[in-house]
C-alpha angles and dihedrals in degrees: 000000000000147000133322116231099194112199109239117213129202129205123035104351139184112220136203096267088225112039098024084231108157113250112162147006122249077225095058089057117130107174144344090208111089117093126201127188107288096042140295126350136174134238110234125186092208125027122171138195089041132130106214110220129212112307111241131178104261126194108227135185082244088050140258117348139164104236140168131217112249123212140174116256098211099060104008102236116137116254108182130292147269124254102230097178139339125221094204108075087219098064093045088110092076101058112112095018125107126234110213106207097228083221093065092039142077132196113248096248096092106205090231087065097042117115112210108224104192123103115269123207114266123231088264087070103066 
């Protein structure tokens, strides 16, 4: 099979939400307001560390587009999809972009790695 060479970003990053492998910058980012099936999602120009799946016709709320799953290729769990073409002149700008579903994704700031920077209460106050 092989070995797997994962793309690390750097910067602000979105991540697989189960594996933590690195998918998009914060920088690629396109628009917030697209919406799948399962909630909200955002439209990316680059993604990395994705297997791209058969293209297949897929009916959209924006119409009719030719479209391919999308999966990580760390762990395998489907992320979104790839806008291969576009019927409707007006949505031509998609083709060749990614969409990220937010529920399969995480920001890059993992919580383990957050400083709170509020003040906290001293021994004297116990």
């Amino acid at each position: 099979m092989g070995r797997i060479f994962l793309v690390e970003l750097e910067g602000r990053i979105y991540k697989c939400q189960y594996c933590r492998s690195h998918l998009a910058l914060a920088d690629d980012l396109v628009s917030r307001a697209f919406h799948c099936q399962r909630g909200k999602a955002y439209l990316f120009n680059n993604v990395v560390n994705i297997s791209v799946g058969a293209q297949e016709e897929r009916m959209m709320l924006s119409g009719m587009h030719t479209v391919a799953d999308i999966f990580c290729c760390c762990c395998g769990q489907i992320v979104g999809w790839k806008y291969e073409a576009a019927q409707d002149k007006s949505q031509k700008y998609k083709e060749g972009k990614f969409v990220l579903e937010r529920g399969r994704i995480v920001d890059g700031i993992d919580s383990e790695f957050f400083l709170d920077n509020r003040p906290s209460g001293s021994d004297a106050e116990d």
